[in-house]
Structures are given as C-alpha cells and as structure tokens.
N, C-alpha and C positions, 0 to 999 in steps of 0.2 A: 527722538529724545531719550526714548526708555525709564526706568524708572528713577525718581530722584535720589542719591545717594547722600547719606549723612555720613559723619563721621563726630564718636561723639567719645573726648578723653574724658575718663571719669566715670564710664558708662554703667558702673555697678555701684556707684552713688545713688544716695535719695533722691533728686529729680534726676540723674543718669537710668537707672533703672525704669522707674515709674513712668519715663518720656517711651523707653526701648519698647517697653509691654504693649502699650498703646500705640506706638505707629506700627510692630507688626500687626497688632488688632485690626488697623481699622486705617490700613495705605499698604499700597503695595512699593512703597520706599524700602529700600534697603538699606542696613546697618551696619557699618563698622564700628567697633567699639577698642576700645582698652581700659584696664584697671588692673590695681596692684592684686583685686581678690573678684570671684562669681559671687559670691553666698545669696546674692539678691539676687539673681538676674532670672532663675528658675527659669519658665517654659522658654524661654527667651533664649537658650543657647540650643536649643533643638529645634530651632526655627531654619529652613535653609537661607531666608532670607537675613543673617546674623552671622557676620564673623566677631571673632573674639578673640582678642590676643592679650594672657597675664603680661602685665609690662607694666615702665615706670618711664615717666615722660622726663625725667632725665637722662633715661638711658637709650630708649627704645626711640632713639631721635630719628635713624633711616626710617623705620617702620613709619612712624606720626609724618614724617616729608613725602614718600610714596604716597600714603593715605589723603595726603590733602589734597595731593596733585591725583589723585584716583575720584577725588566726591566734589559733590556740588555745592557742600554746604557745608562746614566744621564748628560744633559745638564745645571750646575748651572748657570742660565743667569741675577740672582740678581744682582744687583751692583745701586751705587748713582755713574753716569759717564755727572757730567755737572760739568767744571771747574768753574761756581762762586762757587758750594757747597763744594769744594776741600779746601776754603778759607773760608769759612765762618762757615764747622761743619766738620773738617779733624778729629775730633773722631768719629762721625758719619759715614763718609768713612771708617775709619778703621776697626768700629765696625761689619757693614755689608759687606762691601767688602774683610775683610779678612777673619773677627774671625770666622762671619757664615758661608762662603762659605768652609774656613776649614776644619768645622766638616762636610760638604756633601762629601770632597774631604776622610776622614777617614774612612766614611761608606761604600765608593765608594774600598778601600782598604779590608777591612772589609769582604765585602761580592764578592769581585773582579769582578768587575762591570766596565766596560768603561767609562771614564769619556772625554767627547766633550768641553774642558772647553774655555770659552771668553776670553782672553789674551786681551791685547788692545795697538795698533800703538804709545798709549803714554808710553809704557815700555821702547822705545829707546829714549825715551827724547830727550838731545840736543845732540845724533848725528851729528855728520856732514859729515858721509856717503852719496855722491850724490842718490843713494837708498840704503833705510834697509834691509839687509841680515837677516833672522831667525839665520842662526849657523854661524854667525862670526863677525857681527853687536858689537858696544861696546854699554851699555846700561849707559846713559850719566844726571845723572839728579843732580840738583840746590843745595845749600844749608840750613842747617834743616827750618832758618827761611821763606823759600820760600813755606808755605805751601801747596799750588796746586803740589808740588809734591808726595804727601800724594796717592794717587790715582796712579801713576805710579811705587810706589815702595809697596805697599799693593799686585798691581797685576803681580809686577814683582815674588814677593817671594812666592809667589801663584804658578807661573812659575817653580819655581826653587824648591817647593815639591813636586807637583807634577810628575816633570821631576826626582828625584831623586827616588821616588816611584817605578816611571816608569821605569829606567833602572836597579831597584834592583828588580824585578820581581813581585813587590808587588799590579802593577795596570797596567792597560791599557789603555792608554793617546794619545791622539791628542789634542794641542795648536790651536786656529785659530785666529789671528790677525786682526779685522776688520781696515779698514782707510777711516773714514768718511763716512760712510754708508747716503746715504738718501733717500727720497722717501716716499710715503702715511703714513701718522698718524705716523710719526717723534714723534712730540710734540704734546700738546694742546694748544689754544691761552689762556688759562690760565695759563699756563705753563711760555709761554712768555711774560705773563703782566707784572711776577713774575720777568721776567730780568734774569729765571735760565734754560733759554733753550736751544739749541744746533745754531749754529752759523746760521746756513742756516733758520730754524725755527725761530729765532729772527727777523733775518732780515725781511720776510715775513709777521711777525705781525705789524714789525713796518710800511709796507708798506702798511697794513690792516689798519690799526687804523690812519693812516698821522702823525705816529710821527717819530723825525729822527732816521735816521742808522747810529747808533755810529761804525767808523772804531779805535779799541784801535791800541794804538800806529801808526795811518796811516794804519794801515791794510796791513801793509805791509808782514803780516806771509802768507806761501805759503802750499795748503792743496791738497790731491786730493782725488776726492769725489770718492765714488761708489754707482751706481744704485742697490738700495736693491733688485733687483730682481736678478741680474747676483752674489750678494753675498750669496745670498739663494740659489742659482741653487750651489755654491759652495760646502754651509752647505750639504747639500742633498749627495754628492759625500761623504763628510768626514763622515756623518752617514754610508753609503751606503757602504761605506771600501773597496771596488772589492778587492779582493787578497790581504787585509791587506796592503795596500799601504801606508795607513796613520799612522802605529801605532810607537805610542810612535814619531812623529811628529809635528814638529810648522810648521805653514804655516799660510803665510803673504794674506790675502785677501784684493784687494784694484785694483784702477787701476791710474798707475802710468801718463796714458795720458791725465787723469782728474785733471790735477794740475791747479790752480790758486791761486792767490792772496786774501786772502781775501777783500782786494780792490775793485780785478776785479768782484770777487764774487756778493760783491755789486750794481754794475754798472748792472751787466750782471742778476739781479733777477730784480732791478728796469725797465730794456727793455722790460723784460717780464710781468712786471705788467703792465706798462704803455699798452701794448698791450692784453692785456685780456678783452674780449668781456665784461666785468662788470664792468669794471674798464675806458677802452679805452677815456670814456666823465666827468673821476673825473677833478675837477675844479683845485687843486692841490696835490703833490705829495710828497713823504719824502725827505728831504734832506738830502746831506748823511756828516755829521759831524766829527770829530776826539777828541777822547782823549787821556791823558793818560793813562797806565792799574793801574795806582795805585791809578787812582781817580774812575775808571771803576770797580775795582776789590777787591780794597784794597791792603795793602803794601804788602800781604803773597804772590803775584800772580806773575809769572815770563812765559815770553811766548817762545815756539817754533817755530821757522822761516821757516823750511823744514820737511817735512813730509813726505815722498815719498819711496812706497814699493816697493823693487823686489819681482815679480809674478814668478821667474823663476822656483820655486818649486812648486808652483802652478799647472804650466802647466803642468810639470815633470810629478805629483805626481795624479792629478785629471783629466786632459786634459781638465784643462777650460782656459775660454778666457775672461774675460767682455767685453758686447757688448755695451753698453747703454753710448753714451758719453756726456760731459756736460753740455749742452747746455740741450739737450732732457732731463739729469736726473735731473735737473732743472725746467724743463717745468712742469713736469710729478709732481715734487714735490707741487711746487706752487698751481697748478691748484687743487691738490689732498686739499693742505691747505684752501683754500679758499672756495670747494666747501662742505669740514667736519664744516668749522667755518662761514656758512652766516649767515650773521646780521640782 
C-alpha cells in the first residue's frame, strides 16, 4: 500500500497548516498541499515528505485533478469563513465556497477518492437545540435578505452532495464540523485592522493597538471555543479511519465546556492582557464598548445566540476528548498573537 497520501487545498490556512505540522510529526503520510501564500507553513516546506505548490483553486485546476487522482484522500479547506465578508461580497462566498469547492468534490467522485471535507457549526444556524446533534439537529437559518446567511447554506448544500454521493456509492465522505477553533496564527493583525477577522483575533488586536472592543448587540451571543490542538489531534483520527469508523460520517468537533459569552470572552482576553509580562506596565487599556450589529455589520447581518456541540459521536466514533479548556486556550492564543505581531 505505501504510505497514505493527502492532498490538502488551503494547506497554509489555520487548520490547513496546524493539520500539515502534525501529520509530518507524528505519520509517515505524505503531503500535498496548495495556497495562495507559505507564511504558516514554516518547518513544513523542508520536509521531503511535503510538496507545495503557490496556486489558486480557480486556476490551478490541472494541478488539484492530477492531485486527486495521485492521493488517497483530499481535504478541500478553501473557503472565505469571516462573517463581516458573508455581508459585504455573499457572491464572492458563494463563488469560492461553493462553486470551486464543487468541482474538487466531482473529481473526488470522478476518480473515487475520500474526501475529508470542513462542514462548519454555522450550518445549524439558529437552532435552538440546547446541543447540536450531527443526524437529527434541524438546520435553522434567516431570511434571503439576511445575507451572512450565504455561508451557512453554500456549506450546508455542500453537506447535502456530498452526503448524497456518499450514500449512492459514488464517494467516500467524512463531514467534520469545527466550533470555534483557536489558537497560534488564528489571523494576522492585518487581518484585523481590516475589522474582518475571527472574534477572538479581533479582540486581541484591538487590545494590541488600545483601541476599543466592540461587544455587537452586548455580546450577548454564547460560543464555545476549541483549542486547535485537541481539534487536530481529532482531524488525525478522521484521516487515520481505524476500521473505517468514519466513513460516510458528520462529526461535530468542538468542546461544549468551553462555552462563553462573547461578553465574558471580552472580559476574560482583556485579564490576560492586562497581565502579560509586556503589557503588565501599559499606561492604558481598551475599553470594552457596545453596538449595534447593523451599524457593526450592516443591515444584511443577523446573529446566533447558542452554539454548542454534542461531542457524543465524537467519543463514540474517534475516542477523543478535548483537553485544553478556556482560560488556558486563551492564554495560549494571545500570547501566540502577540508574540507573531511585536511592534
């Protein structure tokens, strides 16, 4: 058989990256990758076990069709997943979060190839499941003019051929549902100058730079994060299949005991700033503000209040656990922010 072959688009992404590190760690799988930039990928491209090709999965369509028919297993990890861009270029999400990732998913059919694909915790929108169920969950989202829902039905229907694929014998599929992943090189503080970066990463710049942290609508929406390490040690199992455990399976990755406020979220990154050896003697600090999401966001943006996944298939299905709870995933993030972006 020789060793297993991935091939993974996106691969200088936040979980593209952090997946690459860890299987040359710790398998003798080899890696194909592509992205539009390295800046992450560090020891990883002086690995012999690591190709890497800059490209763009609109163009570089020979290269990603060789590649699928070359591996055993294709992870498409493209995607624009920051809700202001959901609202301000919903054809842009659609055009790369659906249309492209599509034709990977066809090749993937094509040449019958495993496909690992990112599903994402906003497919059950506004649930109101006390936890999200993978197979029984209602998947609950907003009206057309509410465009940040553009992103959660582009990846819901993405769900739903691939899974139809899958159970007409045409592919072999595993779903994995990330919920708030965080942890080292998140974003860039350029990223969040930009005001289009992931919740936890914005906050952090703005406590970099002394300007306020805007809580929308009070911040009263409630998240739970997971330490990108215990969600990589996840990914790992789901490639890794022992006894085909996963196949043709959604599985919710997240950890439900990491829930907060985004509120408390705020509170609870500014204590750890305030206490950071670099930081400890700043004169002053961000204040932490409120607004609306329609002056935040614009009118198209409508939010989710509860977010919280059952892991019980999870356990079932992988025997994992996350360990890293969030306070520490937290710690671990910040410090990682601050010490990628010194000034």
């Amino acid at each position: 058989m020789g060793a297993k072959k991935i091939l993974i688009l996106g691969v200088n992404g936040f979980i593209g990256h952090h997946l690459t590190n860890k299987i040359l760690d710790e398998t003798d799988w080899l890696v194909y990758g592509m992205d539009l930039a390295e800046d992450r990928l560090g020891r990883a491209l002086h690995n012999p076990r690591f190709q890497f090709l800059e490209g763009d999965i609109a163009i570089n369509r020979e290269w990603i069709e060789y590649h699928v028919k070359k591996c055993d297993v294709v992870m498409p990890l493209v995607a624009i997943a920051t809700p202001k861009l959901y609202v301000e270029d919903p054809i842009g999400v659609y055009h790369l979060d659906f249309e492209m990732n599509l034709n990977v998913v066809k090749q993937c059919v094509k040449y019958h190839k495993r496909v690992v694909f990112p599903s994402t915790s906003e497919v059950y929108g506004a649930c109101t499941d006390p936890e999200f169920s993978e197979d029984e969950s209602f998947l609950t989202v907003g009206p057309i003019q509410k465009e940040r829902w553009i992103y959660s039905c582009c990846k819901q229907l993405l769900d739903r051929v691939i899974y139809a694929y899958g159970t007409r014998g045409h592919l072999e599929f595993t779903l994995f549902r990330p919920f708030n992943w965080v942890g080292p090189r998140l974003d860039s503080l350029d990223t969040a100058k930009e005001g289009s970066s992931r919740v936890v990463t914005q906050f952090i710049a703005e406590l970099l730079m002394q300007r306020p942290i805007t809580l929308v609508d009070g911040g009263h929406q409630k998240r739970c994060f997971t330490y990108v390490d215990d969600g990589i040690d996840a990914l790992i199992r789901i490639l890794a299949n022992k006894d085909e455990v996963c196949k043709n399976e959604i599985i919710n990755i997240g950890n439900p005991a990491n829930e907060c406020s985004v509120r408390e979220l705020a509170h609870l990154l500014k204590g750890i700033f305030t206490e950071h050896p670099d930081h400890r003697a700043d004169k002053a600090y961000s204040e932490i503000i409120e607004k609306p999401a329609e002056e935040y966001y614009g009118k198209g943006y409508q939010d989710i209040y509860t977010r919280k996944p059952s892991i019980e298939k999870a356990r079932r299905l992988l025997g994992w656990e996350p360990k890293v709870n969030l306070e520490e995933s937290m710690r671990r993030t910040l410090y990682s922010f601050l010490e990628e972006n010194k000034i």
